[in-house]
BADRENRO-214604 format. One line per 3 residues: number of its first residue (from 1); their letters; for each residue x, y, z of N, C-alpha, C. Coordinates in Angstrom, 3 decimals. Layout:
# residues N
NUM> a> X:Y:Z:X:Y:Z:X:Y:Z; ...
//
This chain:
# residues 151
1> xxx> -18.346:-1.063:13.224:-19.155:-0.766:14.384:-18.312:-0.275:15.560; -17.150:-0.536:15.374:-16.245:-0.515:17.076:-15.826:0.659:16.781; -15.255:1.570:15.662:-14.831:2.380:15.670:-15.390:3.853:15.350
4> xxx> -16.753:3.840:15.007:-18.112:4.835:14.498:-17.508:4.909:13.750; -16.990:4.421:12.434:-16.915:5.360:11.277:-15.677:5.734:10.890; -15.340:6.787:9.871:-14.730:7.517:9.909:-14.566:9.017:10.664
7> xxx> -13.837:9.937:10.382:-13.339:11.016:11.171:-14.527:11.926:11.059; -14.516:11.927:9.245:-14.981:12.770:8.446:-16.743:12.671:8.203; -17.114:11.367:8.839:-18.330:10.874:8.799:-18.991:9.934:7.298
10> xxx> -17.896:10.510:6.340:-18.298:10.112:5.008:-18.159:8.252:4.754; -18.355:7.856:3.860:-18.248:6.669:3.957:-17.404:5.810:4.089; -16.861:4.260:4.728:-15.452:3.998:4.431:-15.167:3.705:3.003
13> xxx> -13.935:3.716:2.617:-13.292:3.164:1.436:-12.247:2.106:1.636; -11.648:2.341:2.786:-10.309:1.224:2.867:-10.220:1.173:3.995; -9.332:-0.014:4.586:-9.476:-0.450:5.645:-7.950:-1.167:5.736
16> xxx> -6.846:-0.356:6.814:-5.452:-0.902:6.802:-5.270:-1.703:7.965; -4.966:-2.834:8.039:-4.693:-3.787:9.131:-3.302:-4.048:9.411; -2.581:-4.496:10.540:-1.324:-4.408:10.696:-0.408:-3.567:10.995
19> xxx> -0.564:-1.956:10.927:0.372:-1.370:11.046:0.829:-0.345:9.340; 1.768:0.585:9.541:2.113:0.751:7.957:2.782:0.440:7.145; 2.639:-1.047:7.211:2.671:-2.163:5.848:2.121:-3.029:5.820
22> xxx> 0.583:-2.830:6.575:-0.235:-4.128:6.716:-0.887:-3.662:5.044; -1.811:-4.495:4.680:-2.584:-4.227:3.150:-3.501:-3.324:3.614; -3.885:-3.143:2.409:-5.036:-2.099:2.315:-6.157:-2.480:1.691
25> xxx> -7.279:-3.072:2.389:-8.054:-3.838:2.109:-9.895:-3.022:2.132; -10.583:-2.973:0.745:-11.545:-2.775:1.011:-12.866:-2.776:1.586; -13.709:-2.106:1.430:-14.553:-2.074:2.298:-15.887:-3.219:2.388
28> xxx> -15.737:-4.224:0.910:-16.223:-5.635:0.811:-15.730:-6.454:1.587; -14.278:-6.318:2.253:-13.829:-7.132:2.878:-13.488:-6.778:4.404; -14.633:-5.958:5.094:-14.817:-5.723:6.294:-15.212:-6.899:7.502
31> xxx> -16.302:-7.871:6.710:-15.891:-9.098:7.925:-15.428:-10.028:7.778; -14.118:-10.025:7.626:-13.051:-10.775:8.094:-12.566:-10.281:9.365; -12.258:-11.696:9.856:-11.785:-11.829:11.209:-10.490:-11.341:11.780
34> xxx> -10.355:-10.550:12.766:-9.132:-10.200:12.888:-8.063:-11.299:13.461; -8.234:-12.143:12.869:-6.252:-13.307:13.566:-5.725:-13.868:12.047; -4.679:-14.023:12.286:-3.604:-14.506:11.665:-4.105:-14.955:10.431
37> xxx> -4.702:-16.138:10.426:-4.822:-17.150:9.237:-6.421:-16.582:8.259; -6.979:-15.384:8.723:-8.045:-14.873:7.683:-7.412:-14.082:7.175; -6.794:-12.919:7.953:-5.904:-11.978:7.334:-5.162:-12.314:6.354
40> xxx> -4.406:-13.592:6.711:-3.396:-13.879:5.606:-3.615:-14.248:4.160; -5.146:-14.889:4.497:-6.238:-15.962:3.347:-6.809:-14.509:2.389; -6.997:-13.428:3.639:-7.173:-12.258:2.616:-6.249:-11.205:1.920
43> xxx> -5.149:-12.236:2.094:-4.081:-11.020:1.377:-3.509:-10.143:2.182; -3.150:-9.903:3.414:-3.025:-9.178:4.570:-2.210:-9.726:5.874; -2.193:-9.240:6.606:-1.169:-9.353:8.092:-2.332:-9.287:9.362
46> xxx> -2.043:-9.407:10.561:-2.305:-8.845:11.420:-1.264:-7.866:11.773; -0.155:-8.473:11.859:1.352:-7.279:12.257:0.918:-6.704:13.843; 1.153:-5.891:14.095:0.765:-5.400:15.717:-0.643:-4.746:15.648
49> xxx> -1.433:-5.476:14.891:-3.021:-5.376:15.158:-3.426:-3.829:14.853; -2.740:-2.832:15.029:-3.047:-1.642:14.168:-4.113:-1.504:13.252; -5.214:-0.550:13.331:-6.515:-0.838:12.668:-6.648:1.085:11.938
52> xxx> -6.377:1.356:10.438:-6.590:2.605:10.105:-8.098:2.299:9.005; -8.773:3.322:9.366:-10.125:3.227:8.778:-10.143:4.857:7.528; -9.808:4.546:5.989:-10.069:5.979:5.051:-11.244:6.461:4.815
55> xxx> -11.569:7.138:4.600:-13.110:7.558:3.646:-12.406:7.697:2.343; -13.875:8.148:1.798:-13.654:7.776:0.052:-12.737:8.758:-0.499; -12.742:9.824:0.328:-11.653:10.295:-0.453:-10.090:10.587:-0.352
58> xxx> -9.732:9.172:0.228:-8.191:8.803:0.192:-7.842:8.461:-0.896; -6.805:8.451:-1.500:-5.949:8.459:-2.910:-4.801:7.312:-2.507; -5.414:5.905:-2.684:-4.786:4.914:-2.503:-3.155:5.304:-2.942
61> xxx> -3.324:5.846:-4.619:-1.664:5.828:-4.913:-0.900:6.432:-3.822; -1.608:7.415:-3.467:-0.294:8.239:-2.657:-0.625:7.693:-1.468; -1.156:6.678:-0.802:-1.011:6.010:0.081:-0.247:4.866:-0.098
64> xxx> -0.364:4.115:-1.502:1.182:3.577:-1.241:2.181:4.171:-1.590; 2.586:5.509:-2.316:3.632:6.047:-2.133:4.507:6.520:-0.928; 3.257:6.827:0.374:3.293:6.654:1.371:4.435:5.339:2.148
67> xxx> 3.733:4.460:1.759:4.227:3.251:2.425:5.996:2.943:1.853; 6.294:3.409:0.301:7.391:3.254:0.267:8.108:4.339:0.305; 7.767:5.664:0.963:8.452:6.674:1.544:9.257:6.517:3.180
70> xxx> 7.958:5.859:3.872:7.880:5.222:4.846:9.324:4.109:5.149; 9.497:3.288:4.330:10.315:2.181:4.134:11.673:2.600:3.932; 11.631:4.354:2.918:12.947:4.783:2.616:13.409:5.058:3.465
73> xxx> 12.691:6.056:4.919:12.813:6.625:6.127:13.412:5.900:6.976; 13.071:4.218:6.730:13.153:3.448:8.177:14.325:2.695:8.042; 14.759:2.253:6.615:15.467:1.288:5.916:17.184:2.007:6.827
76> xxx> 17.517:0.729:7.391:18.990:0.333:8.108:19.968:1.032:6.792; 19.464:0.341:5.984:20.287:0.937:4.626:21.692:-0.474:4.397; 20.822:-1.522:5.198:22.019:-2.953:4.802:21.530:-3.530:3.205
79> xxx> 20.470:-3.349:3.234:20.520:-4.069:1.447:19.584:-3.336:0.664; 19.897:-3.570:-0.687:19.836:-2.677:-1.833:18.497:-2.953:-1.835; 17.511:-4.363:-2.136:16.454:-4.094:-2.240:15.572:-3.011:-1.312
82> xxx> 15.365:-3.323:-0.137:15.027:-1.722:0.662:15.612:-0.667:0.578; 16.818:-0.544:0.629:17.479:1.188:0.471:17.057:1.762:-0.661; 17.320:0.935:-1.682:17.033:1.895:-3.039:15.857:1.279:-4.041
85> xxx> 15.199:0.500:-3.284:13.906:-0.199:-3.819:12.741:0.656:-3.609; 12.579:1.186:-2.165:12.255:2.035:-1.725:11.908:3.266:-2.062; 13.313:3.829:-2.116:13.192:4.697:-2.599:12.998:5.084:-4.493
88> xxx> 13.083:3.981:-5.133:12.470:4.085:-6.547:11.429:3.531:-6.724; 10.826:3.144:-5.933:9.759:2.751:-5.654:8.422:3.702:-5.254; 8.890:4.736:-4.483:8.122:6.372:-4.063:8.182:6.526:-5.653
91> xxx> 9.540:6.816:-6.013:9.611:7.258:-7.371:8.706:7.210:-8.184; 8.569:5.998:-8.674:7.651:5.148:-9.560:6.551:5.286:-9.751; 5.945:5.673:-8.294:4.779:5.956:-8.086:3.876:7.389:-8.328
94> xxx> 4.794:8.115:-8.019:5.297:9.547:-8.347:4.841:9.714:-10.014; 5.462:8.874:-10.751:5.402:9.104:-11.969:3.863:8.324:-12.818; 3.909:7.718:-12.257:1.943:7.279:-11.997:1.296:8.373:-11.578
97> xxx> 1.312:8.624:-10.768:0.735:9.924:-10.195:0.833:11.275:-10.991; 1.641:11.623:-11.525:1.843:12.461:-12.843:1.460:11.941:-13.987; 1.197:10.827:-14.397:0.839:10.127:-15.594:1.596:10.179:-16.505
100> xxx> 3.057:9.738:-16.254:3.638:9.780:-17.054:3.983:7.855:-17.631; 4.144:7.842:-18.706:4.162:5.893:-18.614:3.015:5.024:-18.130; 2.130:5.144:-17.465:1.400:5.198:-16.668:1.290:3.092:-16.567
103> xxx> 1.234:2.491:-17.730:1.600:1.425:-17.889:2.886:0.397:-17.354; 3.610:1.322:-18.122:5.130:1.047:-18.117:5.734:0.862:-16.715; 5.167:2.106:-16.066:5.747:2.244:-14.365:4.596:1.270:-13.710
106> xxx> 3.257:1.195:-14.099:2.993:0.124:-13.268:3.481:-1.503:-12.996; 4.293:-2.085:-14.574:4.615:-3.007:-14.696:6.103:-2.794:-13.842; 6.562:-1.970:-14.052:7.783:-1.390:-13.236:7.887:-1.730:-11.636
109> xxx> 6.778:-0.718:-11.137:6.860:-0.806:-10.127:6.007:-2.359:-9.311; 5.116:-3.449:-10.211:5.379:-4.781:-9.272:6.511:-5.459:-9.606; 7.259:-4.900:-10.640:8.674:-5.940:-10.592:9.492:-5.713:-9.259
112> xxx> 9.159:-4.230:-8.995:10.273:-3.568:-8.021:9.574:-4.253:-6.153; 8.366:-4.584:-6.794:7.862:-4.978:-5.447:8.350:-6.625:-5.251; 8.537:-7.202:-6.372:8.587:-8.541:-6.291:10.305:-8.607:-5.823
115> xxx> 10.999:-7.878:-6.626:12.258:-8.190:-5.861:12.666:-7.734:-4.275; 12.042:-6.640:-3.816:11.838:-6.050:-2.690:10.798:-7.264:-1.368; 10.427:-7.882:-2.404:9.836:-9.581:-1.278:10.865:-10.170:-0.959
118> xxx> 11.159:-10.468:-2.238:12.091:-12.044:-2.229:13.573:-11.637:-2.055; 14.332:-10.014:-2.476:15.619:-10.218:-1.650:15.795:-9.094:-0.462; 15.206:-8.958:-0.009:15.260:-7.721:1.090:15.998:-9.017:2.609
121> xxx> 16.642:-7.969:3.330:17.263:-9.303:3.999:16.005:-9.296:5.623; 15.041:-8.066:5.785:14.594:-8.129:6.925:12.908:-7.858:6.268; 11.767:-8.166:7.535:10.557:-7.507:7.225:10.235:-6.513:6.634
124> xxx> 11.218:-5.636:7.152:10.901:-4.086:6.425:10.946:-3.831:5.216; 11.982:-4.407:4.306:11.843:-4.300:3.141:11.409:-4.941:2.252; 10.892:-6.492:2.999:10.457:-7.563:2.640:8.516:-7.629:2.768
127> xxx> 8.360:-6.814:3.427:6.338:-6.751:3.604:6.029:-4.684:3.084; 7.299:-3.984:2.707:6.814:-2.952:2.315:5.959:-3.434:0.807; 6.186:-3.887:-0.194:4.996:-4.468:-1.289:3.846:-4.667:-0.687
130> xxx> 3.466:-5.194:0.026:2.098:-5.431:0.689:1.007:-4.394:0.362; 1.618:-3.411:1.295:0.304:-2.077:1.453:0.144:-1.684:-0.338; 1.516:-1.121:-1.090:1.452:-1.164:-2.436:0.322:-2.463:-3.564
133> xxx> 1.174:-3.148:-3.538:0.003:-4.419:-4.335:-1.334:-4.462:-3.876; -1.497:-3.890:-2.599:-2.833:-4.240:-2.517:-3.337:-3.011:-2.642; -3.103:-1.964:-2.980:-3.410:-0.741:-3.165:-3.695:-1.374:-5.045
136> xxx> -3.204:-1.267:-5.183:-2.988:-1.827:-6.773:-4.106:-2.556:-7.508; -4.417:-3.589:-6.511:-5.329:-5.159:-6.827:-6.509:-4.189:-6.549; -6.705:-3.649:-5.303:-8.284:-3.522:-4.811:-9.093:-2.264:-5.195
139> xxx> -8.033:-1.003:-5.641:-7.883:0.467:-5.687:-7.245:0.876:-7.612; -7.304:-0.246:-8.528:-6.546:0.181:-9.328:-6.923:1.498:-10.066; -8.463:1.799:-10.079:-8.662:3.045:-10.697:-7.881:4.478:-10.055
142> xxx> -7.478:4.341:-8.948:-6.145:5.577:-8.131:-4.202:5.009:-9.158; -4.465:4.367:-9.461:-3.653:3.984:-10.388:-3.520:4.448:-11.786; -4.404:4.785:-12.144:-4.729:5.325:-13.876:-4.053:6.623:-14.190
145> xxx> -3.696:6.884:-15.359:-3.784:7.766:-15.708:-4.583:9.711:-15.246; -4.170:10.540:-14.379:-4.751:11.133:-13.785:-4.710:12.801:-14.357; -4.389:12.766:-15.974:-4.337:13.821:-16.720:-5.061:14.775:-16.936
148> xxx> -5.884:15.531:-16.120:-7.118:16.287:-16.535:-7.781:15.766:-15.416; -7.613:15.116:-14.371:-8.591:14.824:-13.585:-8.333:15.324:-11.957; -9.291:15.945:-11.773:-8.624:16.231:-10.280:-9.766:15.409:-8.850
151> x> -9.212:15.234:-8.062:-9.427:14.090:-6.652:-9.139:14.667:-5.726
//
């Protein structure tokens, strides 16, 4: 209601909270409350309150390829999980997006997210998984196989 909509007028599809590595949360899960402890209960951040609204025809994958392009850009370049997590991480996604493995790189790329949590030494490389996994969980059909299909 606060924001009319989208740009495009078409319907929403996703809904990014936090900033660009808050989650990416669908459009079932529009009333939730914006503070801390719903966000978090829903899988999500507040982060600096940042509010991006998609229509349907955003392409979650390359919105989290986005997010770990984003991460490659920003990354200090002090530890390996962000510097080059990051950036094989765009990769990964990349190759989803071509359909190549399409399995293989998905199992790939939450391993690459899980170590990119747990050893990244700052936020940045430590909440870039976020926008990804939840692109993943809520959006997995932008995930599939995309051989013959065009979006």
């Amino acid at each position: 209601d606060f924001g009319g909509g989208t740009f495009t007028g078409s319907p929403v599809r996703a809904v990014q909270i936090g900033g660009p590595l808050g989650a990416y949360l669908p459009l079932s899960s529009s009333d939730i409350s914006m503070d801390y402890e719903s966000l978090l209960a829903a899988g999500g951040m507040l982060g600096h309150g940042g509010v991006v609204v998609f229509d349907e025809s955003v392409d979650m994958a390359i919105q989290a390829k986005f997010a770990m392009e984003f991460c490659a850009f920003e990354s200090c370049g002090k530890c390996t999980p962000c510097r080059l997590g990051s950036t094989r991480g765009a990769e990964t996604i990349t190759k989803i997006i071509d359909g190549v493995d399409v399995e293989g790189n998905k199992r790939l790329l939450l391993d690459l997210c899980e170590v990119m949590t747990d050893g990244s030494l700052c936020a940045m490389g430590g909440l870039t998984p976020l926008p990804v996994k939840s692109a993943m969980l809520h959006f997995p059909e932008d995930f599939e196989s995309r051989i013959g299909v065009v979006r």
